[in-house]
GURO-671342 format. One record per residue (C-alpha): z, x, y; residue in one letter. Coordinates in steps of 0.5 Angstrom, whole numbers, plus 500, padded with zeros to 3 digits. Layout:
residues N
(node (Z,X,Y),A)
...
This chain:
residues 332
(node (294,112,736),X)
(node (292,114,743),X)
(node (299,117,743),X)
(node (298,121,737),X)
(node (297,128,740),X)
(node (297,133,733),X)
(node (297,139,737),X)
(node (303,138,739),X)
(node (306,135,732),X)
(node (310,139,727),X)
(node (307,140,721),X)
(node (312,135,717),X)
(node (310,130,723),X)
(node (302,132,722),X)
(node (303,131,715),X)
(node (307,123,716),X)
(node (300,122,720),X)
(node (295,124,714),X)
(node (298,121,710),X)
(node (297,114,714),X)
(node (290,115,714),X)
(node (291,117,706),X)
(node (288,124,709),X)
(node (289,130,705),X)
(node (296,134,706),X)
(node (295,141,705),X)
(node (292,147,708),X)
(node (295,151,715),X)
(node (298,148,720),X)
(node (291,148,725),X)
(node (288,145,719),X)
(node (292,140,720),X)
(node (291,138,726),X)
(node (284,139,726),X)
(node (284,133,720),X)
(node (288,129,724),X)
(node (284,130,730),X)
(node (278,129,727),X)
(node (281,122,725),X)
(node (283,120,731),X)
(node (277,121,734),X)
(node (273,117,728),X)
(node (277,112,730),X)
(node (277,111,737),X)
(node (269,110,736),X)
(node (269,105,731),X)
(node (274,102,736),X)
(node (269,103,743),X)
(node (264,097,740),X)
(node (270,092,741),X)
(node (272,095,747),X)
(node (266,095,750),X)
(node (265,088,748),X)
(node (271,086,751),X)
(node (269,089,757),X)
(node (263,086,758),X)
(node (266,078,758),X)
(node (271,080,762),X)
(node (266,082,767),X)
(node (261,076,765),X)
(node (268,072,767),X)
(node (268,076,773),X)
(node (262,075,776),X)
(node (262,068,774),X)
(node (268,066,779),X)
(node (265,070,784),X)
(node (259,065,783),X)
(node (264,059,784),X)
(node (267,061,790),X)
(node (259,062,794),X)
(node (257,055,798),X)
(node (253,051,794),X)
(node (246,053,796),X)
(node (248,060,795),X)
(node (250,059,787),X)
(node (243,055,787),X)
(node (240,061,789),X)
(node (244,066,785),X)
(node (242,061,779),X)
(node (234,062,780),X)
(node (236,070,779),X)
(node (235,073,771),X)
(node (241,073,767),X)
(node (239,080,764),X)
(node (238,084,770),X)
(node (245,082,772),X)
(node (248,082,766),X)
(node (246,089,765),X)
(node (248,091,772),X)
(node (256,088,770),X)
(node (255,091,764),X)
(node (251,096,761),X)
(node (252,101,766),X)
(node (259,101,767),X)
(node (259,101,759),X)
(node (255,108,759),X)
(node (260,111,765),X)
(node (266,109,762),X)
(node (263,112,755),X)
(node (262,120,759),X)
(node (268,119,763),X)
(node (272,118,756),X)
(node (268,124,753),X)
(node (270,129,760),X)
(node (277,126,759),X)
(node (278,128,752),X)
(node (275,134,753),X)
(node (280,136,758),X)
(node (285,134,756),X)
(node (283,138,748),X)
(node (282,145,754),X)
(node (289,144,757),X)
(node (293,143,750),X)
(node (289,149,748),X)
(node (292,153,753),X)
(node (299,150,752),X)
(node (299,153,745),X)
(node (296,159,747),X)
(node (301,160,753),X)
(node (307,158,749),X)
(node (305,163,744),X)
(node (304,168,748),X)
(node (311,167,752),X)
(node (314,168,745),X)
(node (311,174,744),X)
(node (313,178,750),X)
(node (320,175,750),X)
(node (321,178,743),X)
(node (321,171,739),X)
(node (323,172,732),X)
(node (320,166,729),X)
(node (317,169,723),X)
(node (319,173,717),X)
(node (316,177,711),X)
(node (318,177,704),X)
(node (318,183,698),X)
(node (318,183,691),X)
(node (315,176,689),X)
(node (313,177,682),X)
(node (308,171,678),X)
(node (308,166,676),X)
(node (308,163,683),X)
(node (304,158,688),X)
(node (305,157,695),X)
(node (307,150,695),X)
(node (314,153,691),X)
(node (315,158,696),X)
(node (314,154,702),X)
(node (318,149,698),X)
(node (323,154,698),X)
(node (322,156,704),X)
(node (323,149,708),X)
(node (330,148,706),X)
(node (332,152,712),X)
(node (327,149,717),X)
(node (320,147,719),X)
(node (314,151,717),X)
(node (309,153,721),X)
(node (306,157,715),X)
(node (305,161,709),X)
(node (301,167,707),X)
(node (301,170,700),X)
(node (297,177,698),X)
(node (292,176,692),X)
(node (297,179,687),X)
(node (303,174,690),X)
(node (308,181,691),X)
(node (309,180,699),X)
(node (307,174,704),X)
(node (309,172,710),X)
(node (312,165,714),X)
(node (313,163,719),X)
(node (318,157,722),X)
(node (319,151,729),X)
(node (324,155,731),X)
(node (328,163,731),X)
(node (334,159,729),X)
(node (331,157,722),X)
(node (327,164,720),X)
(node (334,168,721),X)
(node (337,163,716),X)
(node (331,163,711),X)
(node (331,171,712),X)
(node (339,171,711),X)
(node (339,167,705),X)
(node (332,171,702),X)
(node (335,178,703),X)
(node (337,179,696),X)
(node (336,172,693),X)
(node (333,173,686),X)
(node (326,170,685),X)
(node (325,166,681),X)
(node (331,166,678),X)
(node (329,166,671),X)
(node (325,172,671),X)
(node (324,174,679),X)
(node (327,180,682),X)
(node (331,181,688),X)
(node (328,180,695),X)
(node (327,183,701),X)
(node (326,180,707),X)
(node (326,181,715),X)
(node (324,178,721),X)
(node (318,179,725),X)
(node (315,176,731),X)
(node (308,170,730),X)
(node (304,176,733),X)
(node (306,181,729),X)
(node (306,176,723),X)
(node (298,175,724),X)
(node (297,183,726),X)
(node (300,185,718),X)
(node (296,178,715),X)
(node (289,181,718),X)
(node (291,189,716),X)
(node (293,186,708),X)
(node (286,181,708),X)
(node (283,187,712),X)
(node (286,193,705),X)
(node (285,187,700),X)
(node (282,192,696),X)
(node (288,197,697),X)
(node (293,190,694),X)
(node (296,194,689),X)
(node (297,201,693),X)
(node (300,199,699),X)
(node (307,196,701),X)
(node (311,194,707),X)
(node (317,200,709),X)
(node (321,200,716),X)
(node (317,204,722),X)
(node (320,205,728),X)
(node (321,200,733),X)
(node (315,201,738),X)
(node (308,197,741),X)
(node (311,191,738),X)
(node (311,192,729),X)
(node (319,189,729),X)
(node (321,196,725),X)
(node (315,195,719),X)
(node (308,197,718),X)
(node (304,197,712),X)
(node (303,204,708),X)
(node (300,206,702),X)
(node (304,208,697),X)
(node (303,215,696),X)
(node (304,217,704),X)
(node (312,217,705),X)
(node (311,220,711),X)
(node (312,227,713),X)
(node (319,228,713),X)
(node (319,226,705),X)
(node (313,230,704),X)
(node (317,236,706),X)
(node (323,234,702),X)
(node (318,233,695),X)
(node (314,239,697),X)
(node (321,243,698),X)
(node (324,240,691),X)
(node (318,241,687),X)
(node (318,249,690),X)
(node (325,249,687),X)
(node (323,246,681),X)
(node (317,251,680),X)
(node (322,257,682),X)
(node (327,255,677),X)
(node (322,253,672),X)
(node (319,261,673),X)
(node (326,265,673),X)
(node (326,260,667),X)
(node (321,263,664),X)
(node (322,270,665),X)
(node (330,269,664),X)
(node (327,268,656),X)
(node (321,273,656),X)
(node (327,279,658),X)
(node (331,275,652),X)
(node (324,275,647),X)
(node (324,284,650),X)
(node (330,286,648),X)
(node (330,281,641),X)
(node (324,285,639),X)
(node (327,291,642),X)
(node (333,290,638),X)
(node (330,288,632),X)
(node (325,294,632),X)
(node (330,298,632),X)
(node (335,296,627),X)
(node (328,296,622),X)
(node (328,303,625),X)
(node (336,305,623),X)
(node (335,305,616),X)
(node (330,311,616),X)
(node (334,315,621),X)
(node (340,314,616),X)
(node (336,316,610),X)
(node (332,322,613),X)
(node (338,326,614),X)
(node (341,325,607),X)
(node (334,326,605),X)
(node (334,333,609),X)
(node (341,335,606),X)
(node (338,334,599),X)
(node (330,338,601),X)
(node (324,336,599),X)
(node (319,334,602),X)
(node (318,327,605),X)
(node (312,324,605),X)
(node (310,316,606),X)
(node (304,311,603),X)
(node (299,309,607),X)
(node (298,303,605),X)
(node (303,296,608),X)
(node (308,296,608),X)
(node (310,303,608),X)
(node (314,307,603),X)
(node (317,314,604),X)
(node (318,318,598),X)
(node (320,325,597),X)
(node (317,331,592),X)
(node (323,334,587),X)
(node (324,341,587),X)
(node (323,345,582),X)
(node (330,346,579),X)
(node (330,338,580),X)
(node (324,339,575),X)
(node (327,345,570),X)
(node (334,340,571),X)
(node (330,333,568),X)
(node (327,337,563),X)
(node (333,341,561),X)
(node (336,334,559),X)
């Protein structure tokens, strides 16, 4: 037991360990190892009594051969001393010490695991380690126990985060060998295959896994407008960084703000091509409707008479007779 370090497990490993102590499983890896440290740590004081014990007998056994190999009056004056203040100095005292150093020991040795993890951490990130992967496109039904199912056929798994709407999340693996055959097999795989879509996947480093989680927890209220698109390779983001939906970045804001000008210059000369058609269709019609009159008024002019029109709508043109017109119709 005293050589279980969980810091220092796998999350398989922690898990074994748990399960031991019929401890629950679940939860991330330093909740984890702050369950199974928890645990030790009870059981190495319901197991201090018991040393305790053993180390004032074998104490008391000491004390008692010393006493053996004294002469014979020293042993008699030894035996006129009270018991309890002899068994308190063997016993008690060293029991008390013991019990401060072990609590010191613990401690530091807690402070320089910490240290390792933070260390080791650390390093990884400088050197570039791309032991983690995020995932697009996920789409409900969907729990993290399936995706880290999923998840764990290429390796350990350190972690896994999901957004509330279980669209994008995040994981990360014991080394980067196993989150680039995650990443590899992800990328364009259909999840869940009965009904999912196709998958994006891509590989980042811990650090920047942790700086995207605390943006996303950070934007929750933005969950459904945001998403994860490349970026430049610059002050560590592994090529991806979170924008909302509606900023595409400057150059596709030129592009949709060129198109939609072409689009209004279009529909513009649309509209005017079909105001010059609707014109010359009125002009063309007022005058046919004039056409007509102008035909009859040079016809009506070779016969004579005066032409006159009606005032009331529609207008109609009629000519007086002449008077042999008149004498002509009376004659017959």
């Amino acid at each position: 037991m005293a050589n279980v370090v969980p810091s220092k497990l796998k999350v398989a490993e922690l898990r074994k360990e748990l399960s031991k102590r019929k401890l629950p499983t679940d939860g991330r890896r330093n909740e984890l190892v702050e369950r199974l440290k928890a645990a030790l740590e009870e059981a190495d004081e319901e197991t201090q009594p018991e040393a305790e014990a053993e180390t004032g007998a074998a104490a008391e056994n000491e004390a008692d051969d010393q006493i053996d190999l004294l002469p014979v009056d020293e042993q008699q004056d030894m035996a006129l001393e009270p018991a309890g203040e002899t068994a308190q100095q063997v016993d008690e005292q060293p029991a008390e010490q013991m019990e401060v150093e072990n609590v010191e020991a613990e401690n530091e040795r807690k402070r320089r695991h910490d240290e390792t993890d933070v260390a080791m951490s650390n390093e990884q990130d400088e050197a570039g380690v791309m032991d983690a992967v995020f995932i697009k496109n996920l789409e409900r039904p969907l729990t993290k126990y399936r995706i880290r199912e999923v998840l764990e056929k290429f390796g350990t798994v350190d972690d896994v985060w999901l957004n509330s709407i279980k669209t994008r999340g995040y994981a990360s693996f014991g080394t980067a060998e196993q989150a680039e055959a995650a990443c590899g097999k992800l990328n364009g795989m259909q999840f869940p295959p009965e009904h999912g879509r196709v998958l994006e996947s891509g590989l980042i480093t811990r650090k920047r896994m942790k700086e995207l989680i605390e943006e996303e927890e950070a934007r929750s209220d933005e969950v459904h407008t945001i998403d994860l698109i490349a970026a430049p390779h610059d002050g560590g983001s592994c090529g991806v960084a979170l924008r909302s939906k509606q900023d595409k970045g400057p150059a596709k804001r030129q592009k949709t703000g060129e198109a939609r000008g072409q689009a209004a210059a279009a529909e513009s000369a649309e509209s005017a091509s079909m105001l010059v058609a609707a014109a010359a269709g009125a002009a063309q019609s007022q005058k046919n409707s004039q056409e007509p009159v102008q035909d009859e008024l040079p016809k009506q002019a070779e016969v004579g008479g005066e032409l006159r029109h009606t005032k009331t709508e529609p207008q109609i043109s009629y000519r007086l007779l002449t008077d042999a017109e008149v004498a002509a119709k009376k004659s017959h």
